[in-house]
N, C-alpha and C positions, 0 to 999 in steps of 0.2 A: 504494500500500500504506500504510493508515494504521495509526496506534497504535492495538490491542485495547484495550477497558476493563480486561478483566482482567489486563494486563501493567501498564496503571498505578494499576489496583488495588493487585498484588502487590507494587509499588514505592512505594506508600502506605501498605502495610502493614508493607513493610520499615524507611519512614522512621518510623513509626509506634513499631515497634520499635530503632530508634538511640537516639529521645528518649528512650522511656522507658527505656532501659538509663542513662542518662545521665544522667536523673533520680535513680532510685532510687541512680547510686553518689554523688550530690551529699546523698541523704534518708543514706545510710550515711557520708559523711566527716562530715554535720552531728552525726551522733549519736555521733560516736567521735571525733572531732577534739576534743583541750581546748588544742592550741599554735598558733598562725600561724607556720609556718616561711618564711621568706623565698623567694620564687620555688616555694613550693606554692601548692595550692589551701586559700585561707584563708577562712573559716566566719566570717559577721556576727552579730549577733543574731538575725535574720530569715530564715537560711539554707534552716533545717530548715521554716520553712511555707513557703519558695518552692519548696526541691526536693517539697517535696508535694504543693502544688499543681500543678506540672510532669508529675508524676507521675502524679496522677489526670485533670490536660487527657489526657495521653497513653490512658491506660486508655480514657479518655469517646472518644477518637476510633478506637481499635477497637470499640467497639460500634456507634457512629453509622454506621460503614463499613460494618458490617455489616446494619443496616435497608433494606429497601428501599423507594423513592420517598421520600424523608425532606430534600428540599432545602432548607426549614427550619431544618429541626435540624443540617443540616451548617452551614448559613448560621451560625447562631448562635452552633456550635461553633466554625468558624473565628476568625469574626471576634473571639469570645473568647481565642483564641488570639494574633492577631494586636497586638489592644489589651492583653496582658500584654508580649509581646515589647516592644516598643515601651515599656514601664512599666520592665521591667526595663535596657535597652539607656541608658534618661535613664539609671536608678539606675547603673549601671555608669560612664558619662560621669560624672557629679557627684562619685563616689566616686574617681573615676580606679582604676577594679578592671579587669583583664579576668581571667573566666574561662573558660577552653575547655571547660570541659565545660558549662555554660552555653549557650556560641554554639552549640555542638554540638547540644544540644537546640532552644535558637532556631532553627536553620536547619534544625535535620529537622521540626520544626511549623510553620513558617510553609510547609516545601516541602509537606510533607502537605495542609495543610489547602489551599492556592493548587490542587493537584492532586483535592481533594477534591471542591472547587466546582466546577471544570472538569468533571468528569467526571456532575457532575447537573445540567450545564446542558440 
């Protein structure tokens, strides 16, 4: 009995949905945050185009899910994904920051998109 596409569809679309919920509350602390409170989620200069960018990978990978035969474009997508992750994960190390809602979006788009490719091979 092996795994249906569309169970790990439905579970790409879920992670799909974690980021970008995760996103958009990182695009809303950046635009309403004016303090760093110690042991919050503290807001850089760069914040607000990261969580938007975040934001819009996320958006871009429910539609790509939703093309069919398009193993290209998911290629693309991912890998886009993947080489931001990894952009942001230095920036994080250099800075000495972590933020969970971050990882949180990191790890539901790298699982997305590793699931995405899989599933048009």
């Amino acid at each position: 009995m092996g795994v249906s596409v569309r169970h790990v569809r439905l579970l790409i679309f879920a992670l799909l949905g974690t980021g970008l919920a995760s996103s958009l509350y990182l695009v809303y602390i950046n635009m309403n945050q004016t303090v760093c409170i110690p042991d919050q989620v503290c807001v850089y200069e760069d914040g607000l185009l990261y969580a938007s960018l975040g934001s819009v990978w996320f958006i871009a990978g429910f539609v790509v899910n939703l093309i069919p035969r398009n193993r290209n474009i998911i290629l693309v997508w991912a890998v886009s994904g993947f080489v931001g992750v990894l952009y942001f994960w230095r920036l994080m190390i250099i800075e000495n920051y972590f933020c969970p809602y971050c990882f949180i979006s990191h790890i539901s788009g790298i699982s997305a998109g590793a699931l995405s490719i899989w599933i048009t091979r």
